[in-house]
C-alpha positions as a LaTeX table, in Angstrom:
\begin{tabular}{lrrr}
\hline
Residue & $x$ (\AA) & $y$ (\AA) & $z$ (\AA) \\
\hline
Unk1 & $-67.74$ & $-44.45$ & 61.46 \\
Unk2 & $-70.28$ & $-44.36$ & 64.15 \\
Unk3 & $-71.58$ & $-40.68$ & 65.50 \\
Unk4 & $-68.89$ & $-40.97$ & 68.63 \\
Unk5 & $-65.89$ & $-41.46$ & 66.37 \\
Unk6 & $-67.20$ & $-38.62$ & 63.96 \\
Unk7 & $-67.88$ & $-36.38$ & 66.69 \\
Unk8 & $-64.36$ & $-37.44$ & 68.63 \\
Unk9 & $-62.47$ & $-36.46$ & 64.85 \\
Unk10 & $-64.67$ & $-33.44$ & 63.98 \\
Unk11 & $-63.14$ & $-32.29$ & 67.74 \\
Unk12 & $-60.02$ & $-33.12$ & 67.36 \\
Unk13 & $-59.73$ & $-31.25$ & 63.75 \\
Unk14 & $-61.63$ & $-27.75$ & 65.30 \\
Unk15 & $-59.44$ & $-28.04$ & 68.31 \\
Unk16 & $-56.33$ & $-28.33$ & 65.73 \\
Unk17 & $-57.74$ & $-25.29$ & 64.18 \\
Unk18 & $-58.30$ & $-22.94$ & 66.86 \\
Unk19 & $-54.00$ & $-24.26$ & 67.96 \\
Unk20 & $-53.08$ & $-21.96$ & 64.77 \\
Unk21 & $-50.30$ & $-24.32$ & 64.91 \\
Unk22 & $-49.60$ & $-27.08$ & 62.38 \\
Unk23 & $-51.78$ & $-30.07$ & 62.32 \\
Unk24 & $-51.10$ & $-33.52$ & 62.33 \\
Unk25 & $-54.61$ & $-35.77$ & 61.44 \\
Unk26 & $-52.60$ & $-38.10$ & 58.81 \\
Unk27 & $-53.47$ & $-41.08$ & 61.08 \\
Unk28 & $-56.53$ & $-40.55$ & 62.68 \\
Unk29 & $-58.09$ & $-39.81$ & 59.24 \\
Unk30 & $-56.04$ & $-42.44$ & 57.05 \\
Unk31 & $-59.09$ & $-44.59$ & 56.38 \\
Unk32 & $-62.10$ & $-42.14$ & 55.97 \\
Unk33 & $-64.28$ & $-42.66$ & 53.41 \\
Unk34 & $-65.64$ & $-39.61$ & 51.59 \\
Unk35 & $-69.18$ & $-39.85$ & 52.83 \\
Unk36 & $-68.05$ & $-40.29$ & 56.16 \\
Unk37 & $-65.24$ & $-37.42$ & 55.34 \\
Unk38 & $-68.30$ & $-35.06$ & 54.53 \\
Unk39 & $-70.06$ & $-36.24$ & 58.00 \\
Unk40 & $-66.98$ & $-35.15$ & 59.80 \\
Unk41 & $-67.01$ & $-31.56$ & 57.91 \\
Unk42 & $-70.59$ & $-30.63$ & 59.04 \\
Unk43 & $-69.81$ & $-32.14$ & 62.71 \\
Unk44 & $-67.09$ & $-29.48$ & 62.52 \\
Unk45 & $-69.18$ & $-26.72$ & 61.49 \\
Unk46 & $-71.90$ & $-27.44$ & 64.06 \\
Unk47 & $-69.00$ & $-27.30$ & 66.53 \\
Unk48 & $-67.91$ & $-23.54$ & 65.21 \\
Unk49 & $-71.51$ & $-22.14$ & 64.89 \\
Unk50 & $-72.06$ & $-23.39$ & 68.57 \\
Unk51 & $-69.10$ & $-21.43$ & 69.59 \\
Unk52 & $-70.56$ & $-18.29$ & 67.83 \\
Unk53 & $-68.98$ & $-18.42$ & 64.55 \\
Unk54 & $-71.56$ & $-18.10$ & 62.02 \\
Unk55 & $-71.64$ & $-20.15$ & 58.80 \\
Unk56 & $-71.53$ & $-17.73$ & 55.59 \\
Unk57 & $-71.52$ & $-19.79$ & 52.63 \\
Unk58 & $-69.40$ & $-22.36$ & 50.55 \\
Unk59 & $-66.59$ & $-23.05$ & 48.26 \\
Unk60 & $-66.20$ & $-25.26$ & 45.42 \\
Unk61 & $-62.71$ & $-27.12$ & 45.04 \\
Unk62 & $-60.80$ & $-29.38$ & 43.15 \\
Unk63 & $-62.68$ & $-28.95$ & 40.05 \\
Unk64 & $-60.55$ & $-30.71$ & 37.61 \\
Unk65 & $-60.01$ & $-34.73$ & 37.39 \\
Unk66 & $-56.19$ & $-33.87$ & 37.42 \\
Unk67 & $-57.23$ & $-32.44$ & 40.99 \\
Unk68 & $-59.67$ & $-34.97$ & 42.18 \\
Unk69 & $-58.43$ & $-38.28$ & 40.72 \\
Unk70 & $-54.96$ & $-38.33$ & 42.57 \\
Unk71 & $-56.62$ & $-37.69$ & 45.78 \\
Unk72 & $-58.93$ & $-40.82$ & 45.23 \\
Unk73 & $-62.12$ & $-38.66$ & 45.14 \\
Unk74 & $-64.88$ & $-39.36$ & 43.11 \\
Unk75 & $-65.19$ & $-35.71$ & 41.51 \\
Unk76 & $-65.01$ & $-32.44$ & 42.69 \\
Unk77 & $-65.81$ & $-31.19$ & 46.50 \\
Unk78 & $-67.31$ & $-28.84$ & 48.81 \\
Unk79 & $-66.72$ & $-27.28$ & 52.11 \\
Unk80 & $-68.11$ & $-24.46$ & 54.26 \\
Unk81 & $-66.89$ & $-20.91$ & 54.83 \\
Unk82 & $-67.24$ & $-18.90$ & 58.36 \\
Unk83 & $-68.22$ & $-15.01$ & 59.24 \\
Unk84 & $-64.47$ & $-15.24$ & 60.79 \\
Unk85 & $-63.01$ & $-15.74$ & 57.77 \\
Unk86 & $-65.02$ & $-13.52$ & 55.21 \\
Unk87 & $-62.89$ & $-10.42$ & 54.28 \\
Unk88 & $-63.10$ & $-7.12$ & 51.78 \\
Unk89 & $-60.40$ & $-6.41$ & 49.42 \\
Unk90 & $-57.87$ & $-4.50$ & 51.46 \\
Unk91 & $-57.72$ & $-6.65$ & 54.54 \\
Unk92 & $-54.17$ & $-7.02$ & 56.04 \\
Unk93 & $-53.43$ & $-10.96$ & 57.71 \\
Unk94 & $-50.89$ & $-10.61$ & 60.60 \\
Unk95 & $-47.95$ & $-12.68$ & 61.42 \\
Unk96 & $-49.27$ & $-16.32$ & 62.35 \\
Unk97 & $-52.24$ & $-16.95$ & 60.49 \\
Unk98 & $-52.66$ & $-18.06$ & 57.79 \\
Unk99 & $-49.52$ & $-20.62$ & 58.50 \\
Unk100 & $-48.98$ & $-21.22$ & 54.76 \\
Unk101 & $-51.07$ & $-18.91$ & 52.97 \\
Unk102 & $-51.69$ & $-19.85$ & 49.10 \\
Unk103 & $-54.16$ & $-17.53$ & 47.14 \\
Unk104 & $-57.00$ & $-18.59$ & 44.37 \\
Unk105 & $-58.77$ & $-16.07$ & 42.11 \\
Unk106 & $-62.76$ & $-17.49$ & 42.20 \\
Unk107 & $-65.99$ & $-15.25$ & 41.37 \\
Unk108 & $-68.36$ & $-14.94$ & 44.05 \\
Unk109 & $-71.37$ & $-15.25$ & 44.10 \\
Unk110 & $-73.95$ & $-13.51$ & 46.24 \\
Unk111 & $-77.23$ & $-15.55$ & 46.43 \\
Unk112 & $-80.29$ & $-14.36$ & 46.97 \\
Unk113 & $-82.91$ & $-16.93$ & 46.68 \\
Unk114 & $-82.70$ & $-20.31$ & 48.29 \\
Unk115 & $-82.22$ & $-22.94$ & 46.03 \\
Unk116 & $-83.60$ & $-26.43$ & 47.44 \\
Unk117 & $-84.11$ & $-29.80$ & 46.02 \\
Unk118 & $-86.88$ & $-29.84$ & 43.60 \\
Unk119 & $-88.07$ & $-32.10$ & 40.23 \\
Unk120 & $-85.23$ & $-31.18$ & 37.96 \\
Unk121 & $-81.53$ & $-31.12$ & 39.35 \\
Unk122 & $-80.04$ & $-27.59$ & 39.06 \\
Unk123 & $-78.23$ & $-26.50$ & 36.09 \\
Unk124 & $-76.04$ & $-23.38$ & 34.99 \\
Unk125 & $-79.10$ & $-21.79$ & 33.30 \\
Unk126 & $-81.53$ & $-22.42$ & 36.47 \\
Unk127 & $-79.32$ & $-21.41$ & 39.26 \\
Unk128 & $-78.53$ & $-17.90$ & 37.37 \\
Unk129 & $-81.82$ & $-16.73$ & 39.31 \\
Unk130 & $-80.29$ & $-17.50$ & 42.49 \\
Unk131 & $-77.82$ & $-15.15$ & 42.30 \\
Unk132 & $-78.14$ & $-11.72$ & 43.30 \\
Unk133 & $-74.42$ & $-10.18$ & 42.94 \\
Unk134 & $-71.20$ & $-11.86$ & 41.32 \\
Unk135 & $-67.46$ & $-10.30$ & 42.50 \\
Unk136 & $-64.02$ & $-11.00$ & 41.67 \\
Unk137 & $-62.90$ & $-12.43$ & 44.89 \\
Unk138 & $-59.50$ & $-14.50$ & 46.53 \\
Unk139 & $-60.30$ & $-17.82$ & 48.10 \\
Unk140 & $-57.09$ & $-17.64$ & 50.81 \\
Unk141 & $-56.18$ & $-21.43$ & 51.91 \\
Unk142 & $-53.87$ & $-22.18$ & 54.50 \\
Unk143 & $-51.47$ & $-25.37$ & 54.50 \\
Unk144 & $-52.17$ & $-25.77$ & 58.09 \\
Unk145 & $-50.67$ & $-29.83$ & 58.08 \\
Unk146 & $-47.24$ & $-31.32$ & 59.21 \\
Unk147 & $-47.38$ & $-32.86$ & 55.85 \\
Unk148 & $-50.22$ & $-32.11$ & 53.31 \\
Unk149 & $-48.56$ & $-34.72$ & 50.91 \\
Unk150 & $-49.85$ & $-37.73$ & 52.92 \\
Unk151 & $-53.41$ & $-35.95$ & 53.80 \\
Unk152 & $-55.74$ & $-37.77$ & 51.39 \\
Unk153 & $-59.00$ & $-36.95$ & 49.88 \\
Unk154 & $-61.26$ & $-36.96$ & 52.60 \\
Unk155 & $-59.17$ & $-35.89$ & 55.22 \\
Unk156 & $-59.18$ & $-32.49$ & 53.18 \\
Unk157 & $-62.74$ & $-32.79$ & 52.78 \\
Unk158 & $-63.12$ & $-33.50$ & 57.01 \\
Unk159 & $-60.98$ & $-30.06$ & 57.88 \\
Unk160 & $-62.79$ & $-27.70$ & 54.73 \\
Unk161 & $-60.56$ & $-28.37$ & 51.91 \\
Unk162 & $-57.25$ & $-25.99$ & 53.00 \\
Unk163 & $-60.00$ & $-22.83$ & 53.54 \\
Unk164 & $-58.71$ & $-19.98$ & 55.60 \\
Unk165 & $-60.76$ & $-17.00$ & 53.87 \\
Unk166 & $-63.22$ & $-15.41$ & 51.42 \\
Unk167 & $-62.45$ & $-11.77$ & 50.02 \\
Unk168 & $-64.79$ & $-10.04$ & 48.42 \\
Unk169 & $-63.17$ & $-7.64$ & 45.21 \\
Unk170 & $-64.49$ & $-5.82$ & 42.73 \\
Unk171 & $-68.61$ & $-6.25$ & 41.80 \\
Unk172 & $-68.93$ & $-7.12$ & 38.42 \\
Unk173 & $-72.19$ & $-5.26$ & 37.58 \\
Unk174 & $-73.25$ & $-7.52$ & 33.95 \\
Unk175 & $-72.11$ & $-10.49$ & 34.76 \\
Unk176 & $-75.06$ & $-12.57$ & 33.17 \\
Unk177 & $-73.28$ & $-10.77$ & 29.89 \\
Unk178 & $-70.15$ & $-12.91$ & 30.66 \\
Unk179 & $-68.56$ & $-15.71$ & 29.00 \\
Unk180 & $-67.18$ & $-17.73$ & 31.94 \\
Unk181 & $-65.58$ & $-20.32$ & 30.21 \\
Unk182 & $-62.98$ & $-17.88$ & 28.61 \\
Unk183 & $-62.27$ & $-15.66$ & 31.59 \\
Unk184 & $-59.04$ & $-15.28$ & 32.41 \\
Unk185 & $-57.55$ & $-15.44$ & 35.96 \\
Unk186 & $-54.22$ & $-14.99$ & 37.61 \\
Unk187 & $-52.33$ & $-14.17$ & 41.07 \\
Unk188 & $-49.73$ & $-11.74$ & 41.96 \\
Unk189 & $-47.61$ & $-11.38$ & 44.86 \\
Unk190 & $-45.72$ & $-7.49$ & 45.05 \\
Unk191 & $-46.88$ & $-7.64$ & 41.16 \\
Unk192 & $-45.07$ & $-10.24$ & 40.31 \\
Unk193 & $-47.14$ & $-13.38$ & 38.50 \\
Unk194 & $-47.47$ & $-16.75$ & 40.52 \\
Unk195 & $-49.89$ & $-18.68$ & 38.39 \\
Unk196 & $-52.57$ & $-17.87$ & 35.74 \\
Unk197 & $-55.61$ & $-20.29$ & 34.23 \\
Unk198 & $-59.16$ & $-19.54$ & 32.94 \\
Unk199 & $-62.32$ & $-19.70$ & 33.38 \\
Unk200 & $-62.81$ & $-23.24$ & 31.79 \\
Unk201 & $-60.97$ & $-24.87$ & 34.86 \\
Unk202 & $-63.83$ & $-24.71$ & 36.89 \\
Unk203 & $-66.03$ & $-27.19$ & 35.75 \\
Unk204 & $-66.14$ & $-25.33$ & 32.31 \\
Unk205 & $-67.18$ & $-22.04$ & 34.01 \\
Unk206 & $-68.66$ & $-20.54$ & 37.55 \\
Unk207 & $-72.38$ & $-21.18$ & 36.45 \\
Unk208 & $-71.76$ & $-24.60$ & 36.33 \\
Unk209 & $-69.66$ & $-25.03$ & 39.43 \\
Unk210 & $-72.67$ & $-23.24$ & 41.22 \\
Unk211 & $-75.00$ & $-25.64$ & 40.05 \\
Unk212 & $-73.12$ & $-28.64$ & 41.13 \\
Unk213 & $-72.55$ & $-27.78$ & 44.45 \\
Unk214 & $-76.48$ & $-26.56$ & 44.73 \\
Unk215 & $-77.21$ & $-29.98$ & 43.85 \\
Unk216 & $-74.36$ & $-31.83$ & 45.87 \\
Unk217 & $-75.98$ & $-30.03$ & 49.04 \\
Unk218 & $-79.37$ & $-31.27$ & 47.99 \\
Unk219 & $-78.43$ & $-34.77$ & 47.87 \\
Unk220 & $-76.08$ & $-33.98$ & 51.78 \\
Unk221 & $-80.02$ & $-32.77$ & 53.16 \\
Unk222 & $-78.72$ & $-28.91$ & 52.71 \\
Unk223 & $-79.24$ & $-26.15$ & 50.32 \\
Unk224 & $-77.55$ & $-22.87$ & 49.41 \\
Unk225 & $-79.45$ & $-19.90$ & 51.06 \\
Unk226 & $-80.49$ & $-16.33$ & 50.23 \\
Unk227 & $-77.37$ & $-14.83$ & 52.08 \\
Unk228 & $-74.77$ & $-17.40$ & 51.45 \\
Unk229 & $-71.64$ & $-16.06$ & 49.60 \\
Unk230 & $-69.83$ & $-18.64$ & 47.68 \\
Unk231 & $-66.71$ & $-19.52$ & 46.29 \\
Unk232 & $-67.16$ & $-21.20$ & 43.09 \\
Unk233 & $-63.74$ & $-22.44$ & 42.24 \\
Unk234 & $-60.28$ & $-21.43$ & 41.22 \\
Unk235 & $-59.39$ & $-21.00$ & 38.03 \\
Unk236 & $-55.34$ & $-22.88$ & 38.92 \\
Unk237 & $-54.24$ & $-24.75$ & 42.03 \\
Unk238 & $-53.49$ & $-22.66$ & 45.11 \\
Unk239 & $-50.53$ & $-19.86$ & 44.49 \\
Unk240 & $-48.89$ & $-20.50$ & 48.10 \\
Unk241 & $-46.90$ & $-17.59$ & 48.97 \\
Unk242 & $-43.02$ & $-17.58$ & 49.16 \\
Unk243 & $-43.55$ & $-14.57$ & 51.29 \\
Unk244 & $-45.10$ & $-11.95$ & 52.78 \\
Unk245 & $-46.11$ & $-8.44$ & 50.84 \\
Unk246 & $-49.37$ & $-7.51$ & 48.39 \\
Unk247 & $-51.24$ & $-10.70$ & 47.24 \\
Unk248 & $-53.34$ & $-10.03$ & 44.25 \\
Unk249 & $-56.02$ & $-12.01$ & 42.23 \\
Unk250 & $-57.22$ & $-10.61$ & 39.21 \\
Unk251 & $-59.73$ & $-11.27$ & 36.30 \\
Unk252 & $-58.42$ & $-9.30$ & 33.28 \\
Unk253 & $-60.93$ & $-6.46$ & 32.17 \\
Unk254 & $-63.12$ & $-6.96$ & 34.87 \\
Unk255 & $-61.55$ & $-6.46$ & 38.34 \\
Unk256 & $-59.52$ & $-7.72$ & 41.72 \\
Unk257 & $-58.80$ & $-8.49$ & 45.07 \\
Unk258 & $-55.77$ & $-7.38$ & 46.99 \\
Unk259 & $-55.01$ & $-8.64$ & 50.45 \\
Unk260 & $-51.76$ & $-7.68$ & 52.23 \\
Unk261 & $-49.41$ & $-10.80$ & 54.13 \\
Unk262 & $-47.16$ & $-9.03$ & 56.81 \\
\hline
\end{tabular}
């Protein structure tokens, strides 16, 4: 794709967006590649920062090959997260947006040093000293398509990979004490359990989900910043809601995140 055509799709998606009605981009992205998908994505965000909408961090997604592969990606992806859609636990989401809320219990992490390219790619160990706070959070994602069974890989990567919101939960105060890879996750709706997974579906744990998406921005020209809250993957496919009421994520023995879908 030449810069017109990205800038014409990136348009066309944000303008799709800001409808709050359901989208239909199945054609116009049916033959994006994924670098060109990723292109798209950042034309997008330039688009909402311009219009006043801050960027505030990341998310990690799709973090398993039973994810990834099916979608014709080459491994797990990225996309950006807004001020608009950064929430505490507690928030309340009116009728009409999300369209077709799902919910995703991630950690999030605070960081607070920016973490650039340097000699040695990032790993779990390394990145620990970017981060400044770690919280249970909810990644909410939105089914915002006609038909999200014929959007492929990149055209989820072009319009942020389903994101709708980041809630911040409980702080988990020694969390360089915890063993990631055995956490245990799981989402609620009026108490009632949705889906559960652990900590080991995220690339093997959160640490190492961080890393790769510090060093996946590296190679895109971009870094994580001191500031940037991040997402760093769910620990089971989005929970979409059969309806509305008190949507809970929750990391047993160490905290949650409640929003409430009226």
């Amino acid at each position: 794709m030449d810069a017109k055509e990205i800038a014409a799709l990136a348009e066309k998606i944000a303008e799709g967006r800001r409808s709050q009605k359901p989208m239909d981009i199945i054609a116009a992205t049916a033959n994006l590649s994924e670098a060109d998908a990723y292109k798209v994505q950042f034309a997008v965000h330039d688009l909402y920062t311009a219009a006043g909408d801050k960027f505030a961090g990341w998310k990690v997604a799709l973090t398993l090959p039973t994810q990834y592969e099916p979608l014709k990606l080459s491994g797990p992806v990225f996309a950006g997260v807004y001020h608009s859609g950064l929430r505490q636990s507690g928030a309340a989401f009116e009728k009409g947006w999300p369209l077709k809320p799902g919910i995703e219990p991630e950690l999030v992490a605070r960081i607070s040093k920016d973490a650039p390219a340097g000699g040695a790619p990032h790993t779990a160990d390394s990145i620990r000293a970017h981060v400044g706070n770690l919280y249970c959070g909810m990644e909410l994602v939105d089914n915002r398509y006609v038909d999200v069974t014929k959007m492929n890989g990149p055209a989820r990567i072009a319009d942020n990979v389903l994101q709708a919101a980041l809630v911040v939960g409980t702080e988990i105060k020694d969390w360089q004490k915890l063993d990631f890879a055995n956490l245990k996750g799981r989402s609620t709706l009026d108490g009632k359990e949705l889906a559960a997974g652990p900590g080991s579906a995220v690339m093997g744990g959160a640490l190492i989900s961080l890393a790769w998406l510090a060093n996946a921005l590296n190679k895109h020209g971009r870094h994580l910043k001191a500031g940037d809250l991040v997402l760093t993957g769910s620990v089971h496919p989005p929970a979409f809601l059969p309806g509305t009421g008190v949507a809970k994520t929750e990391f047993i023995d160490l905290g949650s995140t409640e929003i409430t879908i009226k």
